[in-house]
C-alpha angles and dihedrals in degrees: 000000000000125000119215125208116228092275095055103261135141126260132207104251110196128200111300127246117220106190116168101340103316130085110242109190141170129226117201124186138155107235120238095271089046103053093037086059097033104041093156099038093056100084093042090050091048093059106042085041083062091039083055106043090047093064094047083045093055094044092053089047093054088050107054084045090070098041098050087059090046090055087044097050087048094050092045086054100039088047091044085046091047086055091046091053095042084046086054094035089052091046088052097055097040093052094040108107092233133081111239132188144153126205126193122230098296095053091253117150108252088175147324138189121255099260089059091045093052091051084057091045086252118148097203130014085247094072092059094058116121102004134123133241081247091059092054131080090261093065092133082063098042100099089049094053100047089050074063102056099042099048080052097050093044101039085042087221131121131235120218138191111353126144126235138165120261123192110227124220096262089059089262128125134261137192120217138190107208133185115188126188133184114258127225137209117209089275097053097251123143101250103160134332121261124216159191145186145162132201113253099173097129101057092049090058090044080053088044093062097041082047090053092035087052101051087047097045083053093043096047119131096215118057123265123212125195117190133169112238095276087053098252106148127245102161144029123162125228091266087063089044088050091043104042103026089232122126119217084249091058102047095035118124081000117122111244077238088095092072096058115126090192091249096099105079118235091245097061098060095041083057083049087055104036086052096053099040088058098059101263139119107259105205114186149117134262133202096208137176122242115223086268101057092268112155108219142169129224135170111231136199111195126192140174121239111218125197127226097288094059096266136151103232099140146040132220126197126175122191149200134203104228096167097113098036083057098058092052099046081053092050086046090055095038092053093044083054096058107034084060089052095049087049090059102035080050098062089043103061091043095060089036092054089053090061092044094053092053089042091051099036096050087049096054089045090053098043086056088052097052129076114252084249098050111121096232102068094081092056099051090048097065083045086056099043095048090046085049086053087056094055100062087052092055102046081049091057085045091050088050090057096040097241088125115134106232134155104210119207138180107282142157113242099211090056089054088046092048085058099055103052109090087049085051099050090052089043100057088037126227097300092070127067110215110215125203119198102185110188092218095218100048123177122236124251139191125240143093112293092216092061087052087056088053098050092051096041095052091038084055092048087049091042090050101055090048087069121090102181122348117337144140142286117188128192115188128167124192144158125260143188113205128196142214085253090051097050099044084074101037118067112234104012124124120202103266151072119323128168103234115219110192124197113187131176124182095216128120098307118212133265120249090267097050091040093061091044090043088108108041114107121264092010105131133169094201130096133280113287087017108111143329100258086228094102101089093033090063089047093050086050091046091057099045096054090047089060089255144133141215143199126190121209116192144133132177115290090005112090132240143255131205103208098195103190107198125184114257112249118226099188121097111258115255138228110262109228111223108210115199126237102221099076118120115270097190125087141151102239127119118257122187112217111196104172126136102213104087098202088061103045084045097058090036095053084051096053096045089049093046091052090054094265116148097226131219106187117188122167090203136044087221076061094044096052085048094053092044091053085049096044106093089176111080119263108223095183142027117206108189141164115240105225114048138133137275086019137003133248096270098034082060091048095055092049097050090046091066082075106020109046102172092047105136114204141199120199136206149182144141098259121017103250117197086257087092109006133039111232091337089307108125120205108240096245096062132089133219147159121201120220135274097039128153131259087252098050102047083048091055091042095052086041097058103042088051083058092046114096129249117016 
């Protein structure tokens, strides 16, 4: 091919150069003024100017040959080098513990690492290119995300450690903690957002249950007790403070010693000590003292908190308040105490009375057989009169038990007090004022007037001997509404009305010991030769059978008061009938006498006869059913024991009035069982004489049921 200059000629083209891939070739041509100088030299300096320039063609050749494969093989190694970073880059990423991602404008994912891509359900972080939050398993999430994006690319700011919620691919929930910064091109424009997180579900769960110890730590209901390994405090929760009165500020750093009573013994708390320094559980109990000089008691667990390392650095105690539980344990045992010793002053008194009732009957008997100058009578009236001793102490013991025969009506207890009074006044002597509280408007209550005599009369001799010098006796009476609060603390009481009667002395008072034996029977703090002990006892028997209840207050030098609850009666009181005592007790009629005691059948049988009776005496009631079926004459009246063997009383009663319908009967006995009375209390329409009774008063009592009408 030829090459032209601008003006159309011809050049001189010499032999082309192909050199990797391409045609390199040189053009050399005199110019005009040359060749017009130098005709003969033009064709010489063209060809050694090729010659020339081929060679300095050739050279530079050469040259950019090699420097293209340098620039190739540093390109080959740069681009080998940029891989191997963005390998790294990309491992990195990928073994790093926290999710990272970038989105562009639009909120659209540009990357991510593959943490990030496995808490979407993605397989590879290419998956994940293009798409939206809404296209993702956390859809639920995906508004709130995007608010955050865009508050970061248009305030330009990042924002930096909050915590959201994330769904994870199997529909459960996450916790996240998420950072998020604006992202710049070259140029520092916002072009995207750039972000990290990391789960921290776990430790939300692990805050979720301190959370959850910790509310329920605040909300025990025992008391919980932290303490460093010398016992210095360093928590209590509210309950301690409600319990104790004392506030954490006031206890902290402080020892629990301070709150020791001095009932608890210094070797139980070094064996406390010694058990939970040497790694075990301590489980006892403390009688402890409140802020405000309280005595309580509490049941504790103690425990020692190791580290890691397996040391003891911390105590735990937890602790429960067992006051009331306490009182109630000592009322339980108070009343099993003396429910045993009623029992068996009880059974006592029942054997005894049956003595008593031959002594004195044979007595009486003796003292009518004999003339008014006979020299025995002096005699048998000492044995009378010590016999009769015995009884009172008897019906005090039965009084105790409440085996006490009483018929309890509707009365007012100020009118019984009021008559009392003048009886009181002789009985605590000149140096004592007796005085009488009356509430006006006094409700009624139910029981037998004569057991209220008794109480008074035994709280006033008590009282009484309380006194050294002049002193006071007060006798107060008022309604009262007790609550449930009130009787969970209080043995016997039911939540209700109740008519208070208060007895109070300020006389010497009584320690702790003498104040829980103060009922028992025969406990006296007296002197020798000075009472029977059996006083209280009798007014703590009365109560009780009266549905009562009573509490006793008293400390040494200060006195003490008798508080008698007593159940509000809702009937109307009753007119009291008056019988005279100068009716006949004689009659005609048959009675039929069933008692085991021979002594007693024997002296019964003497009296009936003498009082015109016709007798049938049996011992047994297997021998009273016999006679009764032999007898062809009526029996108008059965007089039985109520305890016997082979069948009771009643139980005789019922058999014989099978055949004998209109058969009356009187029963006694030296205690009332439950075979005829219910806690002491008789129906009215039974009849009963207690023993030991007199010759005179089981003729009147015959005497006036035979007049009665109907059996």
């Amino acid at each position: 091919s030829r090459l032209l200059n601008a003006e159309g000629e011809a050049l001189t083209l010499l032999t082309p150069l192909f050199a990797y891939g391409k045609t390199y070739a040189l053009v050399a041509h005199p110019g005009p003024e040359y060749a017009a100088l130098h005709p003969l030299r033009a064709s010489r300096i063209t060809g050694l100017s090729g010659l020339a320039i081929t060679c300095i063609l050739a050279v530079l050749v050469g040259f950019l040959a090699h420097r293209r494969e340098t620039l190739e093989a540093q390109i080959r190694e740069r681009t080998e080098a940029l891989q191997e970073s963005r390998q790294m880059l990309r491992l990195v990423l990928d073994s790093i513990p926290v999710r990272v991602f970038w989105k562009d404008r639009n909120s659209r994912y540009l990357g991510c690492n593959r943490p990030f891509a496995l808490d979407a359900g993605l397989a590879d972080p290419e998956d994940l290119l293009g798409k939206d939050d809404y296209q993702m398993g956390w859809r639920e999430q995906a508004e709130l995300y995007r608010a955050d994006d865009r508050r970061v690319m248009e305030s330009g700011q990042a924002k930096l450690n909050y915590e959201e919620p994330q769904t994870a691919p199997d529909g459960g929930r996450l916790w996240v903690r998420t950072s998020k910064i604006p992202l710049h091109n070259a140029k520092g424009e916002v072009i995207g957002v750039l972000g990290t997180y990391e789960d921290i579900t776990e430790r939300k769960r692990a805050e979720e249950t301190l959370r959850k110890l910790s509310v329920a730590v605040e909300q025990s209901p025992a008391c919980v007790v932290i303490t460093d390994y010398e016992g210095a405090i360093e928590y209590v929760n509210p309950q301690f403070a409600a319990l104790t009165g004392y506030s954490l500020d006031e206890v902290l750093g402080q020892n629990p010693r301070i709150l020791k009573s001095g009932e608890t013994s210094q070797e139980d708390y070094q064996e406390l000590w010694d058990t939970i320094k040497a790694g075990r559980e301590w489980h006892g109990e403390f009688h402890n003292k409140k802020k405000d000089g309280t005595l309580y008691w509490e049941r504790a667990l103690i425990s020692p908190i190791r580290d890691d390392a397996g040391n003891i650095t911390h105590f735990i105690g937890l602790k429960e308040d067992i006051t009331f539980q306490k009182i109630l344990e000592d009322q339980l045992r108070q009343a099993q105490k003396m429910e045993s010793v009623g029992r068996l002053a009880g059974g006592v008194a029942h054997d005894f009375n049956n003595m008593l009732q031959a002594i004195l009957g044979y007595a009486d008997l003796a003292l009518d057989s004999l003339g008014l100058d006979h020299p025995a009578r002096e005699s048998i009236a000492e044995v009378q009169k010590a016999a009769r001793r015995s009884a009172d102490l008897t019906r005090q013991l039965l009084a105790f038990s409440r085996r006490q025969t009483i018929r309890p009506v509707i009365l007012d207890l100020n009118n019984v007090v009021t008559g009392t009074l003048n009886m009181l006044r002789r009985l605590i002597g000149e140096h004592i004022t007796l005085i009488w509280k009356p509430r006006m408007d006094l409700w009624t209550v139910k029981m037998d007037p004569a057991q209220m005599d008794q109480v008074l009369v035994n709280l006033a001799a008590n009282a009484r001997d309380a006194i050294t010098g002049v002193g006071n006796l007060t006798i107060e009476t008022e309604n009262v509404t007790l609550d449930e609060t009130y009787c969970e603390t209080h043995a016997g009481c039911a939540a209700g009305d109740y008519v208070l009667l208060a007895v109070s002395d300020d006389g010497h008072g009584m320690d702790k010991q003498a104040l829980g034996r103060i009922f028992e029977p025969f406990f006296t703090t007296k002197e020798t030769g000075k009472g029977t002990g059996l006083g209280l006892a009798m007014v703590y028997g009365i109560v009780k059978q009266n549905h009562g209840f009573i509490n006793v207050y008293s400390e040494p030098g200060k006195g003490t008061s008798f508080k008698i609850y007593l159940p509000r009666a809702r009937a109307l009181m009753q007119e009291q009938s008056v019988i005279a005592d100068d009716r006949p007790v004689h009659g005609t009629e048959t009675v039929l006498l069933v008692e085991d005691e021979e002594a007693i059948l024997g002296f019964g049988k003497a009296i009936l006869t003498q009082h015109g009776y016709t007798v049938l005496a049996a011992r047994t009631p297997g021998e009273a059913l016999a006679l009764a079926r032999r007898h062809e004459g009526p029996i108008h009246l059965l007089i039985t024991d109520v305890v016997m063997p082979e069948m009771n009383g009643k139980e005789l009663k019922d058999r014989l009035s099978e055949v004998l319908p209109d058969l009356k009967a009187l029963y006694m006995s030296g205690y009332t069982a439950n075979v005829i009375a219910h806690h002491g209390i008789i129906d009215e329409s039974v009849h009963f004489l207690a023993k030991p009774f007199s010759p005179k008063s089981l003729a009147r009592i015959v005497r006036e049921i035979l007049d009665q009408d109907g059996p």
